[in-house]
N, C-alpha and C positions, 0 to 999 in steps of 0.2 A: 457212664457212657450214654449219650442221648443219639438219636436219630433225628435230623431237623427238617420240619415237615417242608420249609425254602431252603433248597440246599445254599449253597455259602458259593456260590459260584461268579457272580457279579464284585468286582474289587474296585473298579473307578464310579465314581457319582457322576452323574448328569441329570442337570435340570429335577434336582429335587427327590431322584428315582432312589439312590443309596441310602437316605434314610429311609423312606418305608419299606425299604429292605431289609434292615438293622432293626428298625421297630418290629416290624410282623417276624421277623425272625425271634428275639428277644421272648416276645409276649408268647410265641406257640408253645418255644421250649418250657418254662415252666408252666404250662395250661398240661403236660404226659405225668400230671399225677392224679388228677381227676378221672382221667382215660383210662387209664390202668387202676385203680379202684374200681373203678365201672365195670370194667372186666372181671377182675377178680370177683367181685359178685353176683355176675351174672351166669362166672362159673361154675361159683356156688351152689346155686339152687339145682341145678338138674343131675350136681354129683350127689347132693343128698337125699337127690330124690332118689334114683338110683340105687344107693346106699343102702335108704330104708325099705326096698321093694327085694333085696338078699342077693344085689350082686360084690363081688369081692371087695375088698377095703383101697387094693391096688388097683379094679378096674375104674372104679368109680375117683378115684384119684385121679387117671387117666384121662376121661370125661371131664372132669372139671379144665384140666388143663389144655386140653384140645378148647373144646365150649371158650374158654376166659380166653385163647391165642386169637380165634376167631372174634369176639366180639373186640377185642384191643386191634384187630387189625381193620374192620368194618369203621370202628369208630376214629381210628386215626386217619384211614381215606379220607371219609368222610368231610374230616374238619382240615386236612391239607388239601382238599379241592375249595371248600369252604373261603378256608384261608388266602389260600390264591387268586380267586375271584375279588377278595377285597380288595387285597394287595393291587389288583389289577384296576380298580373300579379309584382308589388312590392315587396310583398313578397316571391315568387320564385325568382326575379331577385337578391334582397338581398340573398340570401341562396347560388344561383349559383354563384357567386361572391366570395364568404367568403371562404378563401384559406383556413383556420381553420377546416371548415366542410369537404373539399375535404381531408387535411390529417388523421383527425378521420375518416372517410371510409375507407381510404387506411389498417389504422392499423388493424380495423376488417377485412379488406379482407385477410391482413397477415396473419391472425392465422384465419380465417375461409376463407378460397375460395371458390369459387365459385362452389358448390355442395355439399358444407360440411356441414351443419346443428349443431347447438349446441346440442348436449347429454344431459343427465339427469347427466353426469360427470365433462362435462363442465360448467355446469350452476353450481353446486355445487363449481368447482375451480372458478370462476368469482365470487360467492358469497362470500370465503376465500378473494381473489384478492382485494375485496373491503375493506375489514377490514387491510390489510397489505401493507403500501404504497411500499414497498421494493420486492412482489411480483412482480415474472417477468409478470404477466397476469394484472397488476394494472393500465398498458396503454389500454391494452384492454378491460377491465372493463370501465374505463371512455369514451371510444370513444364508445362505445356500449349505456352506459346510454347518450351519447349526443343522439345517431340518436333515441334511443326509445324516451327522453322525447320532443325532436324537431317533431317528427311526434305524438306523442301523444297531442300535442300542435297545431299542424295541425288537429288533429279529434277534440278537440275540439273547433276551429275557425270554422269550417263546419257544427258541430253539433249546433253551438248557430248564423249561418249563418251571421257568421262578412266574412267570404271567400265563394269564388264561389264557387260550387262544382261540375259544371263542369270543370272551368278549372283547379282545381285540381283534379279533377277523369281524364283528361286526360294526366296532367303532373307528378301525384302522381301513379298513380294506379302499375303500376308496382313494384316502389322504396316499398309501402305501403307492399305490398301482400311478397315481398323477405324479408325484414326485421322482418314480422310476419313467415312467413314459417322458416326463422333461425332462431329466436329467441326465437318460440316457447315453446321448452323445459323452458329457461329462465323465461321466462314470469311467466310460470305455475307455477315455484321455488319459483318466489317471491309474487304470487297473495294466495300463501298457507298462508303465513301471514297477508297479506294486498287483500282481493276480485278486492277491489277497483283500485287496480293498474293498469295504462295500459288499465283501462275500456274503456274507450272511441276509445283507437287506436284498441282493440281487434274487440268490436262493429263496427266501420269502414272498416274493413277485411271482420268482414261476412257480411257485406252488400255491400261490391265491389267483393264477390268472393263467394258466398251463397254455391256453391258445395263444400266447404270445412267445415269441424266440427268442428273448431276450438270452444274452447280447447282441445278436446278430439282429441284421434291421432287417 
């Protein structure tokens, strides 16, 4: 029986994220025999020591096993916060990399710049746009549902803490907070069918940006 320092929470891949989930998963679990060696001798020393100063054969036995529970637990924090920070520090570099992702940005900046916010009109034509492959807004529609379901995918690695969240609150926080302020409208259009939709990236926002109300405008 193992303990796995990323738990197994995540079961769809996007954008490159499920294998370094599968990897740092892989690689931790057999890294809990080192850790617990470690332990074990570190429990070692101050049962013996113990030992040889005349306290009982069962106290000192006691000692070592308290001593070895704490240093196996010190040292597996440790390397699952370690661990996740990579993991974390992997999956931005995978994202920033991905020429794919940088052109779906582009195309929403195309028809939304930089100021523009989605309407209660737009969201309505991107909902058309979805159903119509042959819509001129059908590029837009898909590059739009990439960055909501890829950061909705990012609040939920944060919320079930398979990701850091510091260093995504320092590398996200921004990208997070514009994509909910435009998408806004959007969002609301289609959470009127589905509550559920978008939950976790919504919850994410207020909680990296509390002075705003989101949903409500």
């Amino acid at each position: 029986m193992h303990i796995p320092l990323i738990r197994w929470r995540v079961f769809f891949r996007f954008d490159g994220i499920m294998l370094y989930t599968r990897i740092s998963f892989l690689h931790i679990r057999y890294h809990y025999i080192p850790f617990l060696l470690f332990a074990v001798l570190v429990g070692l020393i101050p049962g013996l020591v113990v030992y040889n100063i005349g306290v009982t054969l069962s106290s000192s036995i006691l000692i070592t096993i308290l001593v070895a529970a704490v240093g196996w637990f010190l040292t597996v924090t440790s390397a699952r916060r370690l661990s996740r920070r990579q993991h974390t520090i992997n999956v931005l570099q995978e994202h920033s990399f991905n020429q794919v992702s940088h052109q779906l940005v582009a195309k929403v900046i195309d028809r939304f710049p930089p100021g523009r916010c989605i309407t209660k009109e737009d969201a309505e034509t991107l909902v058309l746009a979805s159903l119509n492959k042959t819509h001129s807004w059908h590029d837009t529609y898909n590059s739009l549902m990439y960055l909501l379901n890829y950061y909705e995918f990012i609040a939920v690695g944060i919320k079930n803490r398979d990701l850091d969240v510091l260093v995504m609150n320092n590398y996200c926080h921004g990208m997070v907070c514009k994509i909910c302020e435009k998408a806004r409208e959007y969002i609301l259009c289609k959470q009127q069918k589905d509550p559920c939709l978008y939950e976790n990236l919504v919850n994410l926002y207020r909680s990296w940006k509390p002075s705003d109300t989101f949903p409500a405008k």
